[in-house]
GUBABA-318482 format. One record per atom (N, C-alpha, C): x, y, z; chain; atom name. Coordinates in Angstrom, 2 decimals. Layout:
// residues N
X, Y, Z, A, CA;
...
//
This chain:
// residues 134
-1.08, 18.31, -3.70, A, N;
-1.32, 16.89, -3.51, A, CA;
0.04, 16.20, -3.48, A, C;
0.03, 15.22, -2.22, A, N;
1.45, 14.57, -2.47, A, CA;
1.24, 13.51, -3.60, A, C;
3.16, 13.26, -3.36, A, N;
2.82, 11.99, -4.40, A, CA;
2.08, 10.84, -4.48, A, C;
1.89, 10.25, -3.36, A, N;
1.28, 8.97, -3.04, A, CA;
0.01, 9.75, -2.47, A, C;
-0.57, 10.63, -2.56, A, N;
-2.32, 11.27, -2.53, A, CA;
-2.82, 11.13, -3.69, A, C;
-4.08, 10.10, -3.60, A, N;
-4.66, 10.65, -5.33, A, CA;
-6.15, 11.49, -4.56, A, C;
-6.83, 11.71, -6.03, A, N;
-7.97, 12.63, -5.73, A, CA;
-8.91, 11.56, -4.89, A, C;
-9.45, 12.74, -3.88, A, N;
-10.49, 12.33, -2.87, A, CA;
-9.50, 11.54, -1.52, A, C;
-8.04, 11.34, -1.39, A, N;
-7.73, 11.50, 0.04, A, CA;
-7.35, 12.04, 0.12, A, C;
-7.37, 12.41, 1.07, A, N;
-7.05, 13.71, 2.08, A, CA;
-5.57, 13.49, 2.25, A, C;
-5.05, 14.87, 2.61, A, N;
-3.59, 14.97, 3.06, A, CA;
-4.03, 15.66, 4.05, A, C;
-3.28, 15.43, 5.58, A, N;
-2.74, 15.67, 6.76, A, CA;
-2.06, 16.42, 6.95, A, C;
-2.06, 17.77, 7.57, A, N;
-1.06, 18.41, 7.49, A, CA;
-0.02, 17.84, 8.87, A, C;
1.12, 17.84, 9.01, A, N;
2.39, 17.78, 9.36, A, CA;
1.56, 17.37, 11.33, A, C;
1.35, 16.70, 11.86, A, N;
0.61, 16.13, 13.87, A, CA;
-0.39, 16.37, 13.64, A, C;
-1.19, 16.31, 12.16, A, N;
-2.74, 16.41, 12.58, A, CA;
-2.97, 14.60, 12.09, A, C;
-3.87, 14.53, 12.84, A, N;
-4.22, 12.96, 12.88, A, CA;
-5.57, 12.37, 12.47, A, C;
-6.05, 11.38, 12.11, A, N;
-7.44, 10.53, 11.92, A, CA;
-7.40, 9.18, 12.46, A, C;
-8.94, 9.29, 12.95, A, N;
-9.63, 8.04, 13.74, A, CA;
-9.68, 6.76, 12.38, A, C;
-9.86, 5.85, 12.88, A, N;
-9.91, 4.53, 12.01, A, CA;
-10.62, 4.64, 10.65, A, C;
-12.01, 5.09, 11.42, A, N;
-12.67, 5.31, 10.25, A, CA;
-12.55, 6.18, 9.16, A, C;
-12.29, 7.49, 9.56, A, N;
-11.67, 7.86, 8.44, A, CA;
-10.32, 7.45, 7.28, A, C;
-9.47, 7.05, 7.93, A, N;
-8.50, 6.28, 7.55, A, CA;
-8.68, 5.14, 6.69, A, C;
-10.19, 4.22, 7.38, A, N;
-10.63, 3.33, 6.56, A, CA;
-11.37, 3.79, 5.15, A, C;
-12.29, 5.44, 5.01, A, N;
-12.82, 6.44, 3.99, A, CA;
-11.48, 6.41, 2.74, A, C;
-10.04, 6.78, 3.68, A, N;
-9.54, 7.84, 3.07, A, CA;
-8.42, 6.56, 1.99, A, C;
-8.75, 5.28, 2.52, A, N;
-7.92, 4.35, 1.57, A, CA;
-8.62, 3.36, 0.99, A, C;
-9.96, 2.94, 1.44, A, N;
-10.47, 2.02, 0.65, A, CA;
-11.03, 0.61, 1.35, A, C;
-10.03, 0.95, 2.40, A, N;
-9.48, -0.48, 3.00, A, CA;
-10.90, -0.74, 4.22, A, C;
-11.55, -1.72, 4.28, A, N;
-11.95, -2.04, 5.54, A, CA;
-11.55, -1.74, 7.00, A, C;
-12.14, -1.74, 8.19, A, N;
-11.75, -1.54, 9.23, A, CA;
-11.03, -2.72, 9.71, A, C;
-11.56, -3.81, 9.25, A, N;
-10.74, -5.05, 9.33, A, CA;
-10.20, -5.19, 9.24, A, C;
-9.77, -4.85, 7.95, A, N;
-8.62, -5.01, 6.93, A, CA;
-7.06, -3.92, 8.00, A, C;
-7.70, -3.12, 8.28, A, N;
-6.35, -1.95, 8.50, A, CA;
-6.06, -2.44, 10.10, A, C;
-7.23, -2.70, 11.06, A, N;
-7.12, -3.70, 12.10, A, CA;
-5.86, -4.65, 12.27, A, C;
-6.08, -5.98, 11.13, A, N;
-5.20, -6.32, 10.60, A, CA;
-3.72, -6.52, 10.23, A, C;
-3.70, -5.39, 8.97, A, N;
-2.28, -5.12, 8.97, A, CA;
-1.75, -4.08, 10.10, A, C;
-2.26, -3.72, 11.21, A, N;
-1.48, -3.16, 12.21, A, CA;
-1.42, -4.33, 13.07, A, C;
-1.97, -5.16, 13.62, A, N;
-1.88, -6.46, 14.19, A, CA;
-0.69, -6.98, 13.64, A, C;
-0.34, -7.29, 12.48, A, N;
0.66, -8.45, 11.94, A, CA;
2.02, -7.27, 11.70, A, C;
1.69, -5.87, 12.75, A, N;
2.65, -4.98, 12.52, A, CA;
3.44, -3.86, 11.20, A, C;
2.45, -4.17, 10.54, A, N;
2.77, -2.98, 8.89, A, CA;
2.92, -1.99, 9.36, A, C;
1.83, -1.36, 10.21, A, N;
1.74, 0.06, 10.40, A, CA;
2.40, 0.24, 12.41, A, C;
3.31, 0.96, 12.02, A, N;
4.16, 1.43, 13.13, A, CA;
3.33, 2.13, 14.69, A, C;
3.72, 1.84, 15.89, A, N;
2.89, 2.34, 17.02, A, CA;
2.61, 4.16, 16.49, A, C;
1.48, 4.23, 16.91, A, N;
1.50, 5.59, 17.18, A, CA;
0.96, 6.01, 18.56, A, C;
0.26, 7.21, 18.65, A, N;
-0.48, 7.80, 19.67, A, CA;
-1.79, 7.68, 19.75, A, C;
-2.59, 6.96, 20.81, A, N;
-3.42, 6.70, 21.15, A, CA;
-4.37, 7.94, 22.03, A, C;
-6.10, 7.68, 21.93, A, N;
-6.75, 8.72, 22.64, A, CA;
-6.19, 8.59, 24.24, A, C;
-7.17, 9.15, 24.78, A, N;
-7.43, 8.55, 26.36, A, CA;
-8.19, 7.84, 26.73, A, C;
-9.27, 7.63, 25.53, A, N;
-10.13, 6.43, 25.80, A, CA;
-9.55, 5.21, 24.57, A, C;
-8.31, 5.47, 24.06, A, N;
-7.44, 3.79, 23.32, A, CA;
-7.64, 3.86, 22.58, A, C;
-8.48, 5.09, 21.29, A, N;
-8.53, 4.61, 20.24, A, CA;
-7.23, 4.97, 19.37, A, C;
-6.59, 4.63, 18.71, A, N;
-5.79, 4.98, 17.70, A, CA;
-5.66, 5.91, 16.50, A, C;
-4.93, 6.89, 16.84, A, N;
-4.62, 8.13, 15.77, A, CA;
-4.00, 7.98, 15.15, A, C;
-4.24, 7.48, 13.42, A, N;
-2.97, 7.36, 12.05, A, CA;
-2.98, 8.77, 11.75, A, C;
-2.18, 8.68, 11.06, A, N;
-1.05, 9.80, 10.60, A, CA;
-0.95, 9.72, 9.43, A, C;
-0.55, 10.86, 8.44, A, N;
-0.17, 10.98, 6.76, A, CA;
0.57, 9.80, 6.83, A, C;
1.53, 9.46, 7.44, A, N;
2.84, 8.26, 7.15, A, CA;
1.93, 7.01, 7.16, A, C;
0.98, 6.86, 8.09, A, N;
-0.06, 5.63, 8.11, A, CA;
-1.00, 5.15, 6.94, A, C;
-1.34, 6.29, 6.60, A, N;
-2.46, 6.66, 5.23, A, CA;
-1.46, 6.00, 3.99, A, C;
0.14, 6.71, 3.78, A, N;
0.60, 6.30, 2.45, A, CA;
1.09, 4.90, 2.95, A, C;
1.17, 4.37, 4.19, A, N;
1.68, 2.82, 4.02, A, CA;
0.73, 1.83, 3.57, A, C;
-0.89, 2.43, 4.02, A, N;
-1.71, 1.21, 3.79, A, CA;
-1.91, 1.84, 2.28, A, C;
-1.62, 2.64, 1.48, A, N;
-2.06, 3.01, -0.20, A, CA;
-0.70, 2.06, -0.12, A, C;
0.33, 1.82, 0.10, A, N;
1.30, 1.31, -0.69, A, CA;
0.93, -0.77, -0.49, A, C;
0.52, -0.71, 0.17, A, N;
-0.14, -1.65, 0.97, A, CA;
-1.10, -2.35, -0.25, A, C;
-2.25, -0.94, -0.71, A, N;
-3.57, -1.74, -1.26, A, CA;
-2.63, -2.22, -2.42, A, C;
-1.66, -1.25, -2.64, A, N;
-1.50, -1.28, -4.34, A, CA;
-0.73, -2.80, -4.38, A, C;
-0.21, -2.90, -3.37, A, N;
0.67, -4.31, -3.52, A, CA;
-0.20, -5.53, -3.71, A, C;
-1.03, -5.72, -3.04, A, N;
-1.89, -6.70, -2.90, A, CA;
-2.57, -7.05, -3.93, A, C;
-2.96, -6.30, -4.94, A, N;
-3.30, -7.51, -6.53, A, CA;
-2.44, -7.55, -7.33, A, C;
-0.93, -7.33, -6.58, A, N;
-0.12, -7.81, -7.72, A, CA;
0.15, -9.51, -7.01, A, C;
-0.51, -9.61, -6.17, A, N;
-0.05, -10.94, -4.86, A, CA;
1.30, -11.07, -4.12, A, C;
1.61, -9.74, -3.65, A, N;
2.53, -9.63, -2.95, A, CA;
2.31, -10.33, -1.28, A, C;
3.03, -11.15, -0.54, A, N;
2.56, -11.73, 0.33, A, CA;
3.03, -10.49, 1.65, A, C;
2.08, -10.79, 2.29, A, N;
2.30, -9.95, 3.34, A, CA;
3.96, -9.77, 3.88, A, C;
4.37, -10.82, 3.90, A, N;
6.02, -10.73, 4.28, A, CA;
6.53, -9.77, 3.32, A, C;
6.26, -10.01, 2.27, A, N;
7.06, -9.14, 1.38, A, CA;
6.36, -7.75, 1.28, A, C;
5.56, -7.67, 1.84, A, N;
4.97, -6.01, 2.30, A, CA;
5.71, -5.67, 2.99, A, C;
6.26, -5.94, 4.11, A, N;
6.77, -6.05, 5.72, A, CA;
8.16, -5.35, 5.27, A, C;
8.87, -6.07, 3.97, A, N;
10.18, -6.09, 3.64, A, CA;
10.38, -4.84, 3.06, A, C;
9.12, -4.58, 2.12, A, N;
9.50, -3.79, 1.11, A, CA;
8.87, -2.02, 2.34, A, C;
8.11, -1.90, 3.00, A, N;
8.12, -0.68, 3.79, A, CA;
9.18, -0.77, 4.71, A, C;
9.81, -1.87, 5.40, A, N;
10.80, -1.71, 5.76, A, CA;
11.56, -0.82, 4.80, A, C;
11.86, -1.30, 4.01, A, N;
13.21, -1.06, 3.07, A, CA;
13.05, 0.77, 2.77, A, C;
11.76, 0.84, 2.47, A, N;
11.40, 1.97, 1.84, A, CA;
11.40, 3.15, 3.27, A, C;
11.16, 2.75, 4.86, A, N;
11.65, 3.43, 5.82, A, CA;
13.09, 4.27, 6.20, A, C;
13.56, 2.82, 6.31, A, N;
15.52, 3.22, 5.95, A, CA;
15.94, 3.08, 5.10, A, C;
15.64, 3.75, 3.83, A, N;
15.34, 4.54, 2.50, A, CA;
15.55, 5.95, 3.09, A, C;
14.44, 6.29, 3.46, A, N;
14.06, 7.56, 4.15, A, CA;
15.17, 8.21, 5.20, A, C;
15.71, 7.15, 5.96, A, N;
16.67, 7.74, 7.14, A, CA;
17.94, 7.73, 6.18, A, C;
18.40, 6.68, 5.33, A, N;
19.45, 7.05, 4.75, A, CA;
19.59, 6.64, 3.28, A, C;
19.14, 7.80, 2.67, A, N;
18.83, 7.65, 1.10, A, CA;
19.84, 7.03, 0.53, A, C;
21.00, 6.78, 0.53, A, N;
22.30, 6.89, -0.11, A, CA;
22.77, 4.98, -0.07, A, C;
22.04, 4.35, 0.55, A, N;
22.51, 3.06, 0.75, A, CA;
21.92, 1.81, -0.41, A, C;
22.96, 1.17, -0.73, A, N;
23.14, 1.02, -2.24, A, CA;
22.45, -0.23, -1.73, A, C;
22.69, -0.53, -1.07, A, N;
21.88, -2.55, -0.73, A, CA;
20.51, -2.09, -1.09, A, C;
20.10, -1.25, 0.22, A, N;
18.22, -0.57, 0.27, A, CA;
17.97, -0.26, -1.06, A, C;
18.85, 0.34, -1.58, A, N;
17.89, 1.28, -3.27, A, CA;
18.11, -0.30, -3.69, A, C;
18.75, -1.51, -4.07, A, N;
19.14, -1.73, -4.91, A, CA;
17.75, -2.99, -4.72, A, C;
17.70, -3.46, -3.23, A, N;
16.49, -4.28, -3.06, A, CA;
14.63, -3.44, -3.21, A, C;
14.47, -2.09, -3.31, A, N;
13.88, -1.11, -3.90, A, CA;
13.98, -1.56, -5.33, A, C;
14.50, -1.78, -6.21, A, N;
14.92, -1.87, -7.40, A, CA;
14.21, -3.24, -7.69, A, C;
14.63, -3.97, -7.22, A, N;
14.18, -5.59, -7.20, A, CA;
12.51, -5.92, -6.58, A, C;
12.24, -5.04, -5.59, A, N;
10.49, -4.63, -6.02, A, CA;
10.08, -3.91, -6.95, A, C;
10.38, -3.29, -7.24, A, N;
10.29, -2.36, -8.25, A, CA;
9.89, -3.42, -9.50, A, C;
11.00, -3.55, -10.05, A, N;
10.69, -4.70, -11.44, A, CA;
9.72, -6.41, -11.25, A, C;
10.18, -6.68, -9.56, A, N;
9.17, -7.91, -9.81, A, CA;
7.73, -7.08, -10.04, A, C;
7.34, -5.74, -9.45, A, N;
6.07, -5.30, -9.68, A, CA;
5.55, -5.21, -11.22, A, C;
6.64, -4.93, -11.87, A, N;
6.64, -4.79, -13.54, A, CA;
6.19, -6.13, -14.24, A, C;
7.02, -7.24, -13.62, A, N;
6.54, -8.73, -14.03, A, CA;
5.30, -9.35, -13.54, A, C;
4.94, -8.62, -12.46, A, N;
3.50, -9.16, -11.94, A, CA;
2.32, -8.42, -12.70, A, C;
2.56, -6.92, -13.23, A, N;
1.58, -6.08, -13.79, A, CA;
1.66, -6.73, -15.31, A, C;
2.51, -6.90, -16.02, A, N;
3.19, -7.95, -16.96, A, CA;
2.09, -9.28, -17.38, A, C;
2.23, -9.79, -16.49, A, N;
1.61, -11.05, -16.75, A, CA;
0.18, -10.84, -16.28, A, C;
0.03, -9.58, -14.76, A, N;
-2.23, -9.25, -15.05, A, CA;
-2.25, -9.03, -16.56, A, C;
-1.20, -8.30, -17.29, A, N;
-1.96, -7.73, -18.60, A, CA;
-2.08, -8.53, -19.91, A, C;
-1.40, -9.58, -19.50, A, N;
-1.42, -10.62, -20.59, A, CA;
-2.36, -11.57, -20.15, A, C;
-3.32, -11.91, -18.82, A, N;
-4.20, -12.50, -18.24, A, CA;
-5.47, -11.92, -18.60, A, C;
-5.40, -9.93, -18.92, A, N;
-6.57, -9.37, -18.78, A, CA;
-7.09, -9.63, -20.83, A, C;
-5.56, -9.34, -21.26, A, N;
-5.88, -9.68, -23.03, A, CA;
-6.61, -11.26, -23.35, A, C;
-6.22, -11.93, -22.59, A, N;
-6.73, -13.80, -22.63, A, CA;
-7.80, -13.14, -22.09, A, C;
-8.48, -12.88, -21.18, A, N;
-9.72, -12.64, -20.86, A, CA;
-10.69, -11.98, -22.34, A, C;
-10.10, -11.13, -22.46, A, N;
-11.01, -10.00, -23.84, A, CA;
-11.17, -10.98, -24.83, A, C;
-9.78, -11.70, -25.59, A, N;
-9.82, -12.28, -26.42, A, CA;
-11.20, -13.67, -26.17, A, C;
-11.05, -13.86, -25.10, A, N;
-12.23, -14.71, -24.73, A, CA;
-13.68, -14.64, -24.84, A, C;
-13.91, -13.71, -24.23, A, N;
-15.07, -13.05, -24.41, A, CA;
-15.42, -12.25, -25.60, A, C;
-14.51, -11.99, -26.28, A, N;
-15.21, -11.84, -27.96, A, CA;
-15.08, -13.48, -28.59, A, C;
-14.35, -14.43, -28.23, A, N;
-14.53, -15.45, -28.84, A, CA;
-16.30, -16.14, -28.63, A, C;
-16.24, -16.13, -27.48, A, N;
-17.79, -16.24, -27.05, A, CA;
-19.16, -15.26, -27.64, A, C;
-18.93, -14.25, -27.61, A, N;
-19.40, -13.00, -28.68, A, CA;
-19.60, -13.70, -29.87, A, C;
-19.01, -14.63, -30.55, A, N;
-18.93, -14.75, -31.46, A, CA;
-20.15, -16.15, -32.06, A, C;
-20.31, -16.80, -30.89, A, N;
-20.97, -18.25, -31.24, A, CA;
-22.36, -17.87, -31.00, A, C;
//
């Protein structure tokens, strides 16, 4: 299992490909939804049937998981855009101190956003046993 595979999606081996729907199975995400973020450009051209439908790829699958995971921390789509950018030419050239260092700076705002769900989710509990209580 890769890293960014959890149990129940599938990994791709190395030009094997999936139709929408599966893609939509294998992340969670609506057909809409993945529609979507390839429209507003997240997910990179690929190879199309002969009758137009669109073949994602393992690389497609872990952008929209990196994708879901961003989205209840309220990451705005721009800053999706920025941060797979970043995390692409990452990939072509590991060694570049700007890329890791703005990597770094998602990285921890993700810490301050998970941060403050968990101090939102404790006000919640504490609530609902206060109510429990009357």
């Amino acid at each position: 299992m890769s890293k960014t595979q959890t149990a129940g999606q599938p990994a791709l081996d190395a030009g094997q490909t999936m139709h929408i729907g599966e893609l939509a199975d294998a992340t969670g995400l609506s057909l809409r939804t993945i529609r979507h973020y390839d429209e507003l450009g997240l997910l990179p051209d690929t190879t199309r049937t002969e009758g137009g439908f669109r073949l994602f790829t393992q690389s497609d699958l872990e952008r929209l998981l990196v994708i879901r995971s961003m989205k209840p921390l309220g990451f705005t789509l721009e800053e999706m855009a920025e941060l797979l950018d970043v995390v692409d030419r990452l990939s072509a050239d590991g060694g570049n101190a700007d890329l890791r260092a703005k990597l770094d700076r998602y990285i921890e705002e993700a810490r301050i956003k998970r941060d403050k769900l968990a101090l939102k989710l404790k006000q919640a509990d504490q609530f609902i046993d206060e109510l429990g209580r009357k």
